[in-house]
C-alpha positions as CSV (number, residue, x, y, z in Angstrom):
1,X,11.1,-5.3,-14.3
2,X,10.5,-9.2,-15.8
3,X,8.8,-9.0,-19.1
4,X,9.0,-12.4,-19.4
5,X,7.3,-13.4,-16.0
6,X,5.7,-10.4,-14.5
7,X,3.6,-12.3,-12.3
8,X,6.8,-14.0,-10.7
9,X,7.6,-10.4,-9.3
10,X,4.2,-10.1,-7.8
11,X,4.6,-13.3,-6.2
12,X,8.1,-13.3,-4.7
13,X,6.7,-9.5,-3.3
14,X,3.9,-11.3,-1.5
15,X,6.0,-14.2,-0.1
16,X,8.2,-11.6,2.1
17,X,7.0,-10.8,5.2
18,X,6.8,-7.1,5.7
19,X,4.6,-7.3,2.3
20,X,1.8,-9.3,4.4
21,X,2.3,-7.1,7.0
22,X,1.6,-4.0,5.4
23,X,-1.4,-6.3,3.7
24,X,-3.0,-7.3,6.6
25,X,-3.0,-4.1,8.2
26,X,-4.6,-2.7,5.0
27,X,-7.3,-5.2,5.0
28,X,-7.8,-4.6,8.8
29,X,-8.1,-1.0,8.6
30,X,-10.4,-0.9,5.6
31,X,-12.1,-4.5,5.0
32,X,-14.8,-5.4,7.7
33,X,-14.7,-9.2,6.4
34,X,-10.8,-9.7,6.8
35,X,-10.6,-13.1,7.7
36,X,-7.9,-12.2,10.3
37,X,-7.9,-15.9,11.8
38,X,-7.4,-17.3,8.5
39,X,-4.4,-14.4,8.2
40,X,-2.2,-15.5,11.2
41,X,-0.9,-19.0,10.1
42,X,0.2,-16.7,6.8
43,X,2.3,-14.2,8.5
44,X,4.4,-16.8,10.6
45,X,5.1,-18.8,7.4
46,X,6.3,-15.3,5.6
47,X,9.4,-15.2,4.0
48,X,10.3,-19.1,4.8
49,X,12.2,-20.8,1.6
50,X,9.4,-22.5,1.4
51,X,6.5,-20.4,1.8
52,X,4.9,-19.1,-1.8
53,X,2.0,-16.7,-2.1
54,X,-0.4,-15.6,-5.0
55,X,-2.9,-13.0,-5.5
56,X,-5.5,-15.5,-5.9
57,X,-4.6,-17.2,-3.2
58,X,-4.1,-14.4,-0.3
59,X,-7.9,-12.9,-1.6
60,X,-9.0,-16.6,-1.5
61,X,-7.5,-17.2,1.7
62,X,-8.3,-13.7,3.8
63,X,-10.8,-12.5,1.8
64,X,-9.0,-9.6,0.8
65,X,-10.6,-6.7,-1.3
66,X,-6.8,-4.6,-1.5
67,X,-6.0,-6.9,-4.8
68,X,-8.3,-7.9,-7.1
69,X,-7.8,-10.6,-9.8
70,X,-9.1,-11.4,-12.9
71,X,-8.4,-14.0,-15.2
72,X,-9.7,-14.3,-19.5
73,X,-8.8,-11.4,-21.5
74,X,-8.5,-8.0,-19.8
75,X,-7.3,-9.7,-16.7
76,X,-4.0,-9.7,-14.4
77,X,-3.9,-8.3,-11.0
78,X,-5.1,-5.0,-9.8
79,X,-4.6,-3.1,-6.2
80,X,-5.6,-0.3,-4.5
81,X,-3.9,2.4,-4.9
82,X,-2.0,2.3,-1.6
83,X,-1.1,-1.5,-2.0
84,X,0.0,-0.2,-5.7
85,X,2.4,2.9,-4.2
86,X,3.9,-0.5,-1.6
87,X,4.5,-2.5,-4.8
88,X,5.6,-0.1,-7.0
89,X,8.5,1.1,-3.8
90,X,9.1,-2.5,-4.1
91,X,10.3,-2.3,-7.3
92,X,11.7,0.9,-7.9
93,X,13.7,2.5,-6.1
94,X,13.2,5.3,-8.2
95,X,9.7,5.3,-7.8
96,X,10.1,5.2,-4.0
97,X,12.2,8.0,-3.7
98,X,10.1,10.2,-5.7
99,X,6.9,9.3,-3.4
100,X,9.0,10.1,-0.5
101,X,9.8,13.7,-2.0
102,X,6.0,14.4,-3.6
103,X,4.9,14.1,0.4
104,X,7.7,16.2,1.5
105,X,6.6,18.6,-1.0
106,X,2.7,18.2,0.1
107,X,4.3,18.5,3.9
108,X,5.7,21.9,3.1
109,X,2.9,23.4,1.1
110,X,0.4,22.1,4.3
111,X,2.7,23.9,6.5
112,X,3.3,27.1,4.7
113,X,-0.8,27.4,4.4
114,X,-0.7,26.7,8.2
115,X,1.3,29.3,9.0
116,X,0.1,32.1,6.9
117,X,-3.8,31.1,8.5
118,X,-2.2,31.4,11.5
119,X,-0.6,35.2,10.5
120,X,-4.1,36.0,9.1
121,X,-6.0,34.9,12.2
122,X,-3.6,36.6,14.4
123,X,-4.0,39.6,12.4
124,X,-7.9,39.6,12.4
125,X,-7.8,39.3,16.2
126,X,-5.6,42.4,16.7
127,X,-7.5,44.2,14.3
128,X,-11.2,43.4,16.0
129,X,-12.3,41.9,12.2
């Protein structure tokens, strides 16, 4: 959405503080070495005028493994995939509302299967198979 300064976008996402929410859980629930401690003093400055965040920084910081950065040719900033979906919700709205329906859609395939294994096993039981 900024050609000319992507990375401004990344950074003003990371300074808000549902962003390091949503980080910091990730990093809890799938990163043995999150330097939770180090995380705290970070979510109580969130979203302060003054507060600023960077990739480099928050992996630097928390040892985070959810983002990845590299610099030289080939480099930028990379995330997981469900740090990328957050982002991406972030900045499209668009985007955002067509996650929501894709897992509404998933939701009622799931649930039609479910009910038709349900039919089938209720079927096999009447019928002694």
């Amino acid at each position: 959405k900024n050609p000319i300064e992507p990375k401004d976008v990344v950074k003003n996402w990371l300074r808000t503080k549902n962003t390091l929410e949503y980080l910091g859980l990730w990093e809890k629930l799938n990163n043995p070495n999150f330097k939770g401690v180090e995380f705290d003093p970070l979510l109580i400055e969130a979203g302060s005028n003054a507060f600023t965040m960077s990739p480099t920084r928050w992996v630097e910081i928390t040892n985070a493994i959810g983002l990845i950065t590299k610099n030289g040719i080939g480099g930028g900033t990379y995330a997981q995939r469900d740090i990328a979906f957050k982002f991406a919700s972030w900045v499209s709205v668009e985007f955002e509302l067509y996650l929501v329906k894709g897992r509404h859609l998933v939701w009622c395939i799931v649930s039609f299967v479910e009910k038709w294994i349900f039919h089938l096993l209720c079927l096999s039981v009447t019928l002694n198979i």
